[in-house]
PDBQT receptor file of N, H, CA, C and O in Angstrom, charges set to zero:
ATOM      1  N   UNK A   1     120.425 102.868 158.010  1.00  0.00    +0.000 N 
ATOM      2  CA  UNK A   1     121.283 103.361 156.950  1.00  0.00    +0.000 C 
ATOM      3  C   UNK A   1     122.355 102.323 156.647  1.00  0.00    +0.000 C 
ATOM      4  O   UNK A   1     123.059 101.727 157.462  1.00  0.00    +0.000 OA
ATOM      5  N   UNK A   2     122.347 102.248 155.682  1.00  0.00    +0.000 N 
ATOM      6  H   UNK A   2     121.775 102.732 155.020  1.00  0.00    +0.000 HD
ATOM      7  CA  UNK A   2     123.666 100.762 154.702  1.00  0.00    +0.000 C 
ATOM      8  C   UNK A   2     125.289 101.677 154.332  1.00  0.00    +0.000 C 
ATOM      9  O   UNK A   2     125.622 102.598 153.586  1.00  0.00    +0.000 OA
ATOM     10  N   UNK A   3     125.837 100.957 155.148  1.00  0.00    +0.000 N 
ATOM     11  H   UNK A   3     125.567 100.209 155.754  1.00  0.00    +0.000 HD
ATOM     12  CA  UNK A   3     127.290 101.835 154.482  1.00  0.00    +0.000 C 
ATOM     13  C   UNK A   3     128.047 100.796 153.565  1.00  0.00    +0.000 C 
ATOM     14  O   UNK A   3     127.967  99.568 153.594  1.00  0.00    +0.000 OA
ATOM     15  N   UNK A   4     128.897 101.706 152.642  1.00  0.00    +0.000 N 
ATOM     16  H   UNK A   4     128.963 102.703 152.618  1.00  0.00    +0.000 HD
ATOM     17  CA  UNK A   4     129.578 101.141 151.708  1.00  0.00    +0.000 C 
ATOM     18  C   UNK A   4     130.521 100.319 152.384  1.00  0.00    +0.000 C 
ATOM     19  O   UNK A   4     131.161 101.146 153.033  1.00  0.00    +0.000 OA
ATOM     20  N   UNK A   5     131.096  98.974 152.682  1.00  0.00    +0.000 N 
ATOM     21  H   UNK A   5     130.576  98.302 152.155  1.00  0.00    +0.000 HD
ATOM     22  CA  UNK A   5     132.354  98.422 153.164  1.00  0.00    +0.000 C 
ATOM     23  C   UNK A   5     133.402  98.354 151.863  1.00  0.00    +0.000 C 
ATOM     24  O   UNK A   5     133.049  97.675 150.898  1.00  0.00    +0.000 OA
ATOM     25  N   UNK A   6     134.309  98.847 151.835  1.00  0.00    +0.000 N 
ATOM     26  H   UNK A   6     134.595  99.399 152.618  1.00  0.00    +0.000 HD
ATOM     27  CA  UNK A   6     135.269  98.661 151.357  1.00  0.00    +0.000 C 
ATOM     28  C   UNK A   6     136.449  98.167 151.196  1.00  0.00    +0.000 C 
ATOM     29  O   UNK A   6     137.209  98.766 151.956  1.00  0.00    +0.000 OA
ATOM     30  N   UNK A   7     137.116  97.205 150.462  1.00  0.00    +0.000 N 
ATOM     31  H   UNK A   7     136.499  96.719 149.844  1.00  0.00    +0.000 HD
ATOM     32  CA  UNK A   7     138.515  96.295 150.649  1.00  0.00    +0.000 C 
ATOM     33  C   UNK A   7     139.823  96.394 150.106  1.00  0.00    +0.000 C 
ATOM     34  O   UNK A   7     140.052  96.073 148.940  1.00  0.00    +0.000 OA
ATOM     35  N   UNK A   8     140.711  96.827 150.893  1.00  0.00    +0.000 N 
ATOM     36  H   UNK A   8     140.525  97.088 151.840  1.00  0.00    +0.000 HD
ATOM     37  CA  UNK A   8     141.946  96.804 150.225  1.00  0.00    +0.000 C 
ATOM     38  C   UNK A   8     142.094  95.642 149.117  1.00  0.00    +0.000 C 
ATOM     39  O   UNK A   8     141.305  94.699 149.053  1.00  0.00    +0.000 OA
ATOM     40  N   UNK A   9     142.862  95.762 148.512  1.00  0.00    +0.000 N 
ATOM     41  H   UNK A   9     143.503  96.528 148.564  1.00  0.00    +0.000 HD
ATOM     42  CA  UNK A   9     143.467  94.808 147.658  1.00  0.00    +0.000 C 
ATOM     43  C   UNK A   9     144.539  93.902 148.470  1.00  0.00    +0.000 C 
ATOM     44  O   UNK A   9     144.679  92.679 148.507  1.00  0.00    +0.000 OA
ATOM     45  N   UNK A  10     145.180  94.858 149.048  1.00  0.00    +0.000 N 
ATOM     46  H   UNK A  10     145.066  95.851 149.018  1.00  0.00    +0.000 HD
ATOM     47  CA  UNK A  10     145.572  93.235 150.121  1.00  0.00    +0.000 C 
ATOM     48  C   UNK A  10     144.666  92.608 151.022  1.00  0.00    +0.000 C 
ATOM     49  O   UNK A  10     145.165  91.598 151.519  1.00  0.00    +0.000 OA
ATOM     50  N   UNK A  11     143.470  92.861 151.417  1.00  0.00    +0.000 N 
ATOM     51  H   UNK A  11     143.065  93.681 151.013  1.00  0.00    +0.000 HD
ATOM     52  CA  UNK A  11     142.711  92.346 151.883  1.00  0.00    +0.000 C 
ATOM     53  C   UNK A  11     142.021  90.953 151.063  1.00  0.00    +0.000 C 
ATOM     54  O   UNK A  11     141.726  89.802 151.382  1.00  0.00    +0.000 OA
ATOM     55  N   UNK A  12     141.970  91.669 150.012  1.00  0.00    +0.000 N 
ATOM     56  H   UNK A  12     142.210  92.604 149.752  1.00  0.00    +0.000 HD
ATOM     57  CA  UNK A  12     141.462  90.541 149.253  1.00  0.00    +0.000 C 
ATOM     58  C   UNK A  12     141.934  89.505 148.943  1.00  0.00    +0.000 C 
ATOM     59  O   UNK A  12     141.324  88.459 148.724  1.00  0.00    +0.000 OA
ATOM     60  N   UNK A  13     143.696  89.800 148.865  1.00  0.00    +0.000 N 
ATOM     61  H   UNK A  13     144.191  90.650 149.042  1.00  0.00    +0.000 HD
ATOM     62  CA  UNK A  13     144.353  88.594 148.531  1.00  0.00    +0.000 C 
ATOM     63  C   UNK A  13     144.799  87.930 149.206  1.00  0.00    +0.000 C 
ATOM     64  O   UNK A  13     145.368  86.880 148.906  1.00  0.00    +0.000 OA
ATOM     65  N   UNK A  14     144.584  88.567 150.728  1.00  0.00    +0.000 N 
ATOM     66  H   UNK A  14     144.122  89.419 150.972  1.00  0.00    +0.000 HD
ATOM     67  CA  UNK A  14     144.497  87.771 152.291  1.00  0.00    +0.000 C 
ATOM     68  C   UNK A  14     143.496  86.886 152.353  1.00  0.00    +0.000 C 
ATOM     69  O   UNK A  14     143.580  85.779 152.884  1.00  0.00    +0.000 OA
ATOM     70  N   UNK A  15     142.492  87.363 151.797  1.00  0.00    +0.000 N 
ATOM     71  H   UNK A  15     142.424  88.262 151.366  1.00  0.00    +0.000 HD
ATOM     72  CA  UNK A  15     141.142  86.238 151.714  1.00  0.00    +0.000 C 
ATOM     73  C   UNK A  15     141.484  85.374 150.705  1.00  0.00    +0.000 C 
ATOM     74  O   UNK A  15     141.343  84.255 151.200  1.00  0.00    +0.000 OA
ATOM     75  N   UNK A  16     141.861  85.257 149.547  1.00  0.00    +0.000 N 
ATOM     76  H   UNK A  16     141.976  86.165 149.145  1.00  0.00    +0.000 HD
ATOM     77  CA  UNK A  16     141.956  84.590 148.709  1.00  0.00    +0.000 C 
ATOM     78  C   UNK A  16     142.783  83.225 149.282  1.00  0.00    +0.000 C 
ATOM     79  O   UNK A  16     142.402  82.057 149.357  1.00  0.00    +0.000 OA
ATOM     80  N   UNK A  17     144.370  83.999 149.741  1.00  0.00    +0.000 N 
ATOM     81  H   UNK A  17     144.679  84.948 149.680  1.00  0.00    +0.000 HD
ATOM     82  CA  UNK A  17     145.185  83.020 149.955  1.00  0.00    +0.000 C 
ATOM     83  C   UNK A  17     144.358  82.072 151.393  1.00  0.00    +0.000 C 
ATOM     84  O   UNK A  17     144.426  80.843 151.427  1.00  0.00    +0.000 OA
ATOM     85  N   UNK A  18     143.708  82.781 152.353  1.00  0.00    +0.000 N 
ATOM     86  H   UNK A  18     143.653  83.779 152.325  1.00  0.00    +0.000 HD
ATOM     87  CA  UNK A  18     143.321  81.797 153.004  1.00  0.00    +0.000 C 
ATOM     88  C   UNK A  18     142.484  81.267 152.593  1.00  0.00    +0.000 C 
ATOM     89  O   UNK A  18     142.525  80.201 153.207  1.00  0.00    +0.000 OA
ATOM     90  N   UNK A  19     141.495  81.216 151.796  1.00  0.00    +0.000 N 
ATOM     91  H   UNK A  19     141.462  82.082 151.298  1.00  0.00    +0.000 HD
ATOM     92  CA  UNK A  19     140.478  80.596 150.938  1.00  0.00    +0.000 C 
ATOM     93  C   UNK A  19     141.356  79.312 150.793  1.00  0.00    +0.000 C 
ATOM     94  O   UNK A  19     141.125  78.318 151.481  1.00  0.00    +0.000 OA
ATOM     95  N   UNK A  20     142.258  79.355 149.979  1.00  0.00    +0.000 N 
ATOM     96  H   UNK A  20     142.446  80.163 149.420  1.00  0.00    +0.000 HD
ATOM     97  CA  UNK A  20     143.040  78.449 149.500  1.00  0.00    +0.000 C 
ATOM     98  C   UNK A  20     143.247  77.643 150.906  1.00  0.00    +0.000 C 
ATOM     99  O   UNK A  20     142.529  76.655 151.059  1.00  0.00    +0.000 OA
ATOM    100  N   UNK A  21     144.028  77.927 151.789  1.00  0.00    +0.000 N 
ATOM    101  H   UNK A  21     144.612  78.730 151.665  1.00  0.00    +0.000 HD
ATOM    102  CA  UNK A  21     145.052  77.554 152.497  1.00  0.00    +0.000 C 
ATOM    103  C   UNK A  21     143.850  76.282 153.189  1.00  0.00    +0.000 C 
ATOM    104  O   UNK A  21     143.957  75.057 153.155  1.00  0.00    +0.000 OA
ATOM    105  N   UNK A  22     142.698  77.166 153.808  1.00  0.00    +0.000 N 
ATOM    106  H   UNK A  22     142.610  78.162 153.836  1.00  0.00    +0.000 HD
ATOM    107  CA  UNK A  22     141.197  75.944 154.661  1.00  0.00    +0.000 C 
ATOM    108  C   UNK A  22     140.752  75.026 153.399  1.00  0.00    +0.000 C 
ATOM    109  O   UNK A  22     140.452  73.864 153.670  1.00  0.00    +0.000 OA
ATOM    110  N   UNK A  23     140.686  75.404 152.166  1.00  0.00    +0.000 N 
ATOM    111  H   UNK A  23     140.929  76.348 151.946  1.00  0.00    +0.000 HD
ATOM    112  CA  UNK A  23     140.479  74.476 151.016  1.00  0.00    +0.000 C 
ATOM    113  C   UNK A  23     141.563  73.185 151.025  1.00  0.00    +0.000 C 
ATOM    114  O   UNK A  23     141.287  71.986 150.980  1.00  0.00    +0.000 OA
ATOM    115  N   UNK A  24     142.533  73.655 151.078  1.00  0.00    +0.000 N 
ATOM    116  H   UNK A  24     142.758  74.629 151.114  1.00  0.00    +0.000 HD
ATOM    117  CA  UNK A  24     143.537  72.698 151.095  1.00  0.00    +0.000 C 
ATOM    118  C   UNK A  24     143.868  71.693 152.515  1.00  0.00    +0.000 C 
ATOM    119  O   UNK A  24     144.364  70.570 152.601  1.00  0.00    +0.000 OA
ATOM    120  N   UNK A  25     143.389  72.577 153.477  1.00  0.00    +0.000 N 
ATOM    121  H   UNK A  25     142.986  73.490 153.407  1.00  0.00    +0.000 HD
ATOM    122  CA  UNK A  25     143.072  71.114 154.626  1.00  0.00    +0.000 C 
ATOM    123  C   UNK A  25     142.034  70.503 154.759  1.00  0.00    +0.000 C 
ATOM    124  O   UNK A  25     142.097  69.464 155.417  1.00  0.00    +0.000 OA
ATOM    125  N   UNK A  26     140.728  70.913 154.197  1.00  0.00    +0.000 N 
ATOM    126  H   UNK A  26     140.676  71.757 153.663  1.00  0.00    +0.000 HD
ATOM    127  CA  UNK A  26     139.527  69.831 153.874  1.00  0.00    +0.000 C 
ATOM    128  C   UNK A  26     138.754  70.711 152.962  1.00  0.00    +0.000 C 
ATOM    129  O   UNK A  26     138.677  71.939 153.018  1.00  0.00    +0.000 OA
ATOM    130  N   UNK A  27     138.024  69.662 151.856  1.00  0.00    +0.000 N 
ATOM    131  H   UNK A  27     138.087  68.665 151.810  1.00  0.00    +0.000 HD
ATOM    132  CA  UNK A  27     137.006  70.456 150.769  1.00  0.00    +0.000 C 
ATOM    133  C   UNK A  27     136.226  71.157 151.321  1.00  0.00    +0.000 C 
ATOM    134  O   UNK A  27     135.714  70.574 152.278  1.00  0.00    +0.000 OA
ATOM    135  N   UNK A  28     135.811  72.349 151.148  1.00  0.00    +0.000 N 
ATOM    136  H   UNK A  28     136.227  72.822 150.371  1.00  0.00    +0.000 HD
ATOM    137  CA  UNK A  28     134.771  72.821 151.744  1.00  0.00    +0.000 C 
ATOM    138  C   UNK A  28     134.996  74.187 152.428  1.00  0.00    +0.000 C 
ATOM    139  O   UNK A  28     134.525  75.319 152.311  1.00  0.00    +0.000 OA
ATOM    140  N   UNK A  29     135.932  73.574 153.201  1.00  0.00    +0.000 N 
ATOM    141  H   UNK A  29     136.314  72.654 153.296  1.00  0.00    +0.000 HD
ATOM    142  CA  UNK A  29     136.569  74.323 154.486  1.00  0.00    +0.000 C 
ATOM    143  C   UNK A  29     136.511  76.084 154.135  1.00  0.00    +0.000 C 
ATOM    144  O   UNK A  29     136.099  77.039 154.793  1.00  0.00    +0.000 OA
ATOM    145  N   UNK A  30     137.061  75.977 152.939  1.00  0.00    +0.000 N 
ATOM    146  H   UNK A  30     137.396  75.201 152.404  1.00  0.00    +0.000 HD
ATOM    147  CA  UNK A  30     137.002  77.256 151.876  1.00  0.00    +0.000 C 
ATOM    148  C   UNK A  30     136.290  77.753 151.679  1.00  0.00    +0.000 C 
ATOM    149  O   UNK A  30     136.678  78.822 151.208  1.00  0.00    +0.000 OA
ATOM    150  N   UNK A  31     135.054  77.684 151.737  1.00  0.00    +0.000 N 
ATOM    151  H   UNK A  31     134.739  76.815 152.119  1.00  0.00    +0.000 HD
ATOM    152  CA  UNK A  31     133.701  78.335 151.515  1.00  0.00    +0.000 C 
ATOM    153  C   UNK A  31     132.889  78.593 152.433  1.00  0.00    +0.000 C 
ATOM    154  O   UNK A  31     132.000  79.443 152.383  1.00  0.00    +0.000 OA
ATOM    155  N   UNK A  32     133.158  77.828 153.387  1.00  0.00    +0.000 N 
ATOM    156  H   UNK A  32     133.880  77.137 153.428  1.00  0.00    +0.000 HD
ATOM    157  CA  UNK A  32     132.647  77.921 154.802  1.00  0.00    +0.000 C 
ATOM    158  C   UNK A  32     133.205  79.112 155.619  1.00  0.00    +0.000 C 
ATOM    159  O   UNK A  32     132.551  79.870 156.336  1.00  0.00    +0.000 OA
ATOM    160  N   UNK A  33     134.659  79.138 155.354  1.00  0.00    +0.000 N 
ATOM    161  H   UNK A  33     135.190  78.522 154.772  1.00  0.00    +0.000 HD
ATOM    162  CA  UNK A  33     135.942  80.692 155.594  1.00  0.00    +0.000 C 
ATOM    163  C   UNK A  33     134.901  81.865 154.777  1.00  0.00    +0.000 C 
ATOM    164  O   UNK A  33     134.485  82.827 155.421  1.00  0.00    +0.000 OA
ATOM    165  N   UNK A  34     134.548  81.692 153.376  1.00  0.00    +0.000 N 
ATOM    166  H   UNK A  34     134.886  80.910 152.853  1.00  0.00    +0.000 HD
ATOM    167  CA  UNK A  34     133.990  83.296 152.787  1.00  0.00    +0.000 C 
ATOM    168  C   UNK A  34     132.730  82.934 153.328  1.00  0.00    +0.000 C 
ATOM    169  O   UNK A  34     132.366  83.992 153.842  1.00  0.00    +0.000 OA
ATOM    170  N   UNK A  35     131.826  82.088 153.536  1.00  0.00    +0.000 N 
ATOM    171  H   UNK A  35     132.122  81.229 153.119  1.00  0.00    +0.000 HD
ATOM    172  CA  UNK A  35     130.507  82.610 154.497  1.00  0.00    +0.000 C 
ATOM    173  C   UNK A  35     130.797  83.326 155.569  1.00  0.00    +0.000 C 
ATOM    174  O   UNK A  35     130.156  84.358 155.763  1.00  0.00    +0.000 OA
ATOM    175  N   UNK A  36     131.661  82.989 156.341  1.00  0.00    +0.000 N 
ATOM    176  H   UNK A  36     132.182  82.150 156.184  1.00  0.00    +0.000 HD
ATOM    177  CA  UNK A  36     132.061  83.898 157.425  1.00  0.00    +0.000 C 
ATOM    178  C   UNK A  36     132.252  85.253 157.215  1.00  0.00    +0.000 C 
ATOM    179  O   UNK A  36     131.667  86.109 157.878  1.00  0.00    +0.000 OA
ATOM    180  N   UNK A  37     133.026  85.490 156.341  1.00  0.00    +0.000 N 
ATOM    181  H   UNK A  37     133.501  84.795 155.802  1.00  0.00    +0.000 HD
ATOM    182  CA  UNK A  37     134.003  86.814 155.510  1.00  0.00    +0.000 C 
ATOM    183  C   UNK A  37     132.964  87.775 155.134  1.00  0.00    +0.000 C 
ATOM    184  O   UNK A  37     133.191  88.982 155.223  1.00  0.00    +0.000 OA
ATOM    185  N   UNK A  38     131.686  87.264 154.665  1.00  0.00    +0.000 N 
ATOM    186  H   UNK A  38     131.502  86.283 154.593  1.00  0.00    +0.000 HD
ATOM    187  CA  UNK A  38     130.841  87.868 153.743  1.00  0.00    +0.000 C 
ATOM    188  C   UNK A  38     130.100  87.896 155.039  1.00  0.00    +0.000 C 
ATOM    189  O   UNK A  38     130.320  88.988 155.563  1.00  0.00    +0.000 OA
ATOM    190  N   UNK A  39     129.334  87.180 155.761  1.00  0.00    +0.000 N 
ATOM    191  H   UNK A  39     129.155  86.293 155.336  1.00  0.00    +0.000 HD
ATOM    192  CA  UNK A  39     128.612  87.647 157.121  1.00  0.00    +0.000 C 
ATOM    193  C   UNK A  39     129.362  88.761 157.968  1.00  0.00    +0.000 C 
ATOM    194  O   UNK A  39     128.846  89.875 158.052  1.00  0.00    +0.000 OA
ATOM    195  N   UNK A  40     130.294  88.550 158.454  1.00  0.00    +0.000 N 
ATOM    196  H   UNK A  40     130.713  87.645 158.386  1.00  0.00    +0.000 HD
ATOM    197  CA  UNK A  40     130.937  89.468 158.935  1.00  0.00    +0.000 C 
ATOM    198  C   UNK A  40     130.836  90.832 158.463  1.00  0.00    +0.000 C 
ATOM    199  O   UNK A  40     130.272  91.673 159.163  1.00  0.00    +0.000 OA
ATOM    200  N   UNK A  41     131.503  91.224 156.958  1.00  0.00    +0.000 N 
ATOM    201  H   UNK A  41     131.961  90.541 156.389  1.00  0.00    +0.000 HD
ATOM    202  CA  UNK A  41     131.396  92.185 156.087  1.00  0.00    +0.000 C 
ATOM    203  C   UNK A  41     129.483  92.661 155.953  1.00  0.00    +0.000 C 
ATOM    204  O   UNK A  41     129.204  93.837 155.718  1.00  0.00    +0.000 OA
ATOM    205  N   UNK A  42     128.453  91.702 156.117  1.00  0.00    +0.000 N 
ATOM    206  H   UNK A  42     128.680  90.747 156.307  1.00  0.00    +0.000 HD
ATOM    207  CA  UNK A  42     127.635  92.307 155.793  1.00  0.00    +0.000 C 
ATOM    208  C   UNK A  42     127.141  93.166 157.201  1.00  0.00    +0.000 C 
ATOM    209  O   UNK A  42     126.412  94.147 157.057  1.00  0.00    +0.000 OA
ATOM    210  N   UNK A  43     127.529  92.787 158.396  1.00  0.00    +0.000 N 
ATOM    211  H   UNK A  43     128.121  91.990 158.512  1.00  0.00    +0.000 HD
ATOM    212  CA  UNK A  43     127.539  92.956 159.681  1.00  0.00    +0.000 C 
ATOM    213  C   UNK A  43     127.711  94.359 159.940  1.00  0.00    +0.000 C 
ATOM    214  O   UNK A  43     126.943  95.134 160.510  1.00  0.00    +0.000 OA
ATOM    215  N   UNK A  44     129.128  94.615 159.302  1.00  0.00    +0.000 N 
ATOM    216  H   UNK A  44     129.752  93.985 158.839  1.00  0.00    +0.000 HD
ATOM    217  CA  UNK A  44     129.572  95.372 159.189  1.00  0.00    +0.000 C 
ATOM    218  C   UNK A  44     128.943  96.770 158.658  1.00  0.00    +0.000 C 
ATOM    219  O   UNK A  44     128.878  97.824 159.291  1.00  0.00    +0.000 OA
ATOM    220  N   UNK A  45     128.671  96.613 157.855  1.00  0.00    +0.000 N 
ATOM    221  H   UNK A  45     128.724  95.757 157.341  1.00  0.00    +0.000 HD
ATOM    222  CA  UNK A  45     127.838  97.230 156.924  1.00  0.00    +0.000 C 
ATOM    223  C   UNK A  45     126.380  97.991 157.378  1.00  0.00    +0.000 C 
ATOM    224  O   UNK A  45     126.029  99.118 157.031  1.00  0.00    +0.000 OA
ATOM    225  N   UNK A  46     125.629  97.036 158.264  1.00  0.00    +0.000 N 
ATOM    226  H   UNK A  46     125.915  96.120 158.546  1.00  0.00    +0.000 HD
ATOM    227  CA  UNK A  46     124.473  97.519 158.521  1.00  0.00    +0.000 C 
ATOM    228  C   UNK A  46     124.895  98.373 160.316  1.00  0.00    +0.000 C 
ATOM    229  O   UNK A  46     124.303  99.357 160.759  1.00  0.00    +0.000 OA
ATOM    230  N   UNK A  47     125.590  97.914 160.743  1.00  0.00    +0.000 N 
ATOM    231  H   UNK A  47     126.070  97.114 160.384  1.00  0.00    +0.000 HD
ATOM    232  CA  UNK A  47     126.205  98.564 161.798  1.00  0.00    +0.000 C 
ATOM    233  C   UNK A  47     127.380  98.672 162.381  1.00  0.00    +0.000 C 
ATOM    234  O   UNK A  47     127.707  98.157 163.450  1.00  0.00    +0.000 OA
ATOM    235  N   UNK A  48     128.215  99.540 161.479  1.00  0.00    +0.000 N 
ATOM    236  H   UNK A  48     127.950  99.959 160.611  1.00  0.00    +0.000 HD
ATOM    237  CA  UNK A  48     129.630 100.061 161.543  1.00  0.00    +0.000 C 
ATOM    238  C   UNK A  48     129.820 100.169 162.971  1.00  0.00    +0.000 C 
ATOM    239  O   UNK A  48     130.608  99.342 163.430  1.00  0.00    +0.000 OA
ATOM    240  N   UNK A  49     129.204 101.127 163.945  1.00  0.00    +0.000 N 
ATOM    241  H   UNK A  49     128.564 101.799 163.572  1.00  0.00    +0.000 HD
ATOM    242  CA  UNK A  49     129.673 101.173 164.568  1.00  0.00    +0.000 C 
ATOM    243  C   UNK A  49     129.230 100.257 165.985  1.00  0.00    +0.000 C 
ATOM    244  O   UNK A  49     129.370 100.537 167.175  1.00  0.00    +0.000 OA
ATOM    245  N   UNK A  50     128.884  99.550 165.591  1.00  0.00    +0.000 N 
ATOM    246  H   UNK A  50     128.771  99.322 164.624  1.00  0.00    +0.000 HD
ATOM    247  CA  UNK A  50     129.059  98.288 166.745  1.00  0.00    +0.000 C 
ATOM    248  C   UNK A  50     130.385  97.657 167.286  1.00  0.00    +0.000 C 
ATOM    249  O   UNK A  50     130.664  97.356 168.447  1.00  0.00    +0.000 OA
ATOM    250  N   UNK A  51     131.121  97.536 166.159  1.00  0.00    +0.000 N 
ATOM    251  H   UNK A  51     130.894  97.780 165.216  1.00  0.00    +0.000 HD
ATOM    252  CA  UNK A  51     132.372  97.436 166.580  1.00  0.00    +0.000 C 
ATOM    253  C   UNK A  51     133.302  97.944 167.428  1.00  0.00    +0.000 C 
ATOM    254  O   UNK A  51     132.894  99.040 167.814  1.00  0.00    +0.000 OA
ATOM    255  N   UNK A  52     134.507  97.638 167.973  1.00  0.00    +0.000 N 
ATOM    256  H   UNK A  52     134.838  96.748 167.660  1.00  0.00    +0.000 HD
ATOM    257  CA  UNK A  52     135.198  98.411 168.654  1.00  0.00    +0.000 C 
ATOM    258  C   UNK A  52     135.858  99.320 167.428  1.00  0.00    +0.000 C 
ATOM    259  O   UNK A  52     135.724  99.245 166.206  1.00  0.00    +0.000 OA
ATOM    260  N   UNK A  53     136.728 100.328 168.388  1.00  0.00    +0.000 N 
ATOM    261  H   UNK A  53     136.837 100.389 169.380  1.00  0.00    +0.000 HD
ATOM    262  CA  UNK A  53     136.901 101.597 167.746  1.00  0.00    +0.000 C 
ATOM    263  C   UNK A  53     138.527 101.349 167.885  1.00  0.00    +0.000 C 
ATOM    264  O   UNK A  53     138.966 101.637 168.998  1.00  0.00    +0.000 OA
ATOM    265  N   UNK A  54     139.618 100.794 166.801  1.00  0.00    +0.000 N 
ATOM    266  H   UNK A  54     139.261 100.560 165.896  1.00  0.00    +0.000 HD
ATOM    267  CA  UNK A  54     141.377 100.715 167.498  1.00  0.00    +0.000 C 
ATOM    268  C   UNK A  54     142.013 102.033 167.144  1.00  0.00    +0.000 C 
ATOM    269  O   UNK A  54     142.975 102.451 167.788  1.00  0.00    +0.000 OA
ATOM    270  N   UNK A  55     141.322 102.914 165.794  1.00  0.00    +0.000 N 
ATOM    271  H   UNK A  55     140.541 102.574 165.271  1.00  0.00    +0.000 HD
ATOM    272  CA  UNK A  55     142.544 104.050 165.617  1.00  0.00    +0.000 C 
ATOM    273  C   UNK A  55     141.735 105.124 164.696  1.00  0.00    +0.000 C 
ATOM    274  O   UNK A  55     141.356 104.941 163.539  1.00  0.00    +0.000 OA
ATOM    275  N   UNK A  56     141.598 106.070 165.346  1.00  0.00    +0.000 N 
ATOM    276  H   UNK A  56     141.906 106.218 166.286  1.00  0.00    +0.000 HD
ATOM    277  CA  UNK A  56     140.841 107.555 164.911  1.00  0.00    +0.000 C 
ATOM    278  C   UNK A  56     139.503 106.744 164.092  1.00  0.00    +0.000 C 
ATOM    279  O   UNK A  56     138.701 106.450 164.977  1.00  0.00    +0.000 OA
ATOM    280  N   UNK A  57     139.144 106.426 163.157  1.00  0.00    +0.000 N 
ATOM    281  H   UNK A  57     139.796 106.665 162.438  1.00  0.00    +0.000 HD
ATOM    282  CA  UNK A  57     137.782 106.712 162.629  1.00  0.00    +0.000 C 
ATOM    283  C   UNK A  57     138.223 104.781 162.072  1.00  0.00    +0.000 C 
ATOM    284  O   UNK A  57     137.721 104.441 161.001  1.00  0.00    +0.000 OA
ATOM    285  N   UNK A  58     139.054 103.766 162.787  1.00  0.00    +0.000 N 
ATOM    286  H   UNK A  58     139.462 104.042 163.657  1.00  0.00    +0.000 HD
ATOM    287  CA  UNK A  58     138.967 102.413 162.293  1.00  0.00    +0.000 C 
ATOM    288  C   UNK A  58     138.826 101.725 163.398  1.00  0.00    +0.000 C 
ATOM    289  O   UNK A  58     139.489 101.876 164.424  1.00  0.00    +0.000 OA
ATOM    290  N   UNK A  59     137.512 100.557 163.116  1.00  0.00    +0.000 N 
ATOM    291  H   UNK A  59     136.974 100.435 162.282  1.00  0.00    +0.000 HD
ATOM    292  CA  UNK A  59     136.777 100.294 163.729  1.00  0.00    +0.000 C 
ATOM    293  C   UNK A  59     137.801  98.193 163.120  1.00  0.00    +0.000 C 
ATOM    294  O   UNK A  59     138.436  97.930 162.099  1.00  0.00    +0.000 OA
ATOM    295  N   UNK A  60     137.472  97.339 164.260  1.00  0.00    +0.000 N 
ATOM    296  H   UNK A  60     136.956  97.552 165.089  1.00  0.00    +0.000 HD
ATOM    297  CA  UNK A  60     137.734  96.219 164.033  1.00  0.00    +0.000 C 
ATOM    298  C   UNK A  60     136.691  94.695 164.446  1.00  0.00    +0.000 C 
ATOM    299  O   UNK A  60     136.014  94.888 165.456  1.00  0.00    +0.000 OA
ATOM    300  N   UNK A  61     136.509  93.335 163.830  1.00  0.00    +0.000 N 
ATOM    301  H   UNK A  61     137.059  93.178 163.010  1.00  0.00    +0.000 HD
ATOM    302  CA  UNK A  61     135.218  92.968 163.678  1.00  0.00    +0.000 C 
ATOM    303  C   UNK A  61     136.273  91.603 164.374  1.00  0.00    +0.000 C 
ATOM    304  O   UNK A  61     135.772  90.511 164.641  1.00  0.00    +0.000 OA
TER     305      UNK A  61
């Protein structure tokens, strides 16, 4: 079963700004950060609860 992952909006602009931040210490670096982001997240996704469990029903990767 596939669950929906869902992202705050500050999440996103946590990713963004670090996008930026590894871009700006070598080319690349930045995209190599959202392969991670997006593996992780898809990880996530196919098995929520693999993760540990920090607070009632939120799980951390």
């Amino acid at each position: 079963m596939k669950y929906e992952v869902l992202l705050r909006p500050e999440a996103e602009t946590d990713i963004g700004e670090t996008y930026r931040w590894y871009e700006a210490q070598a080319t690349g670096l930045g995209d190599e950060f959202l392969r991670s982001v997006d593996a992780c997240l898809a990880s996530v996704q196919r098995s929520p609860m693999a993760y540990s469990l920090i607070y009632k029903d939120i799980r951390r990767v």
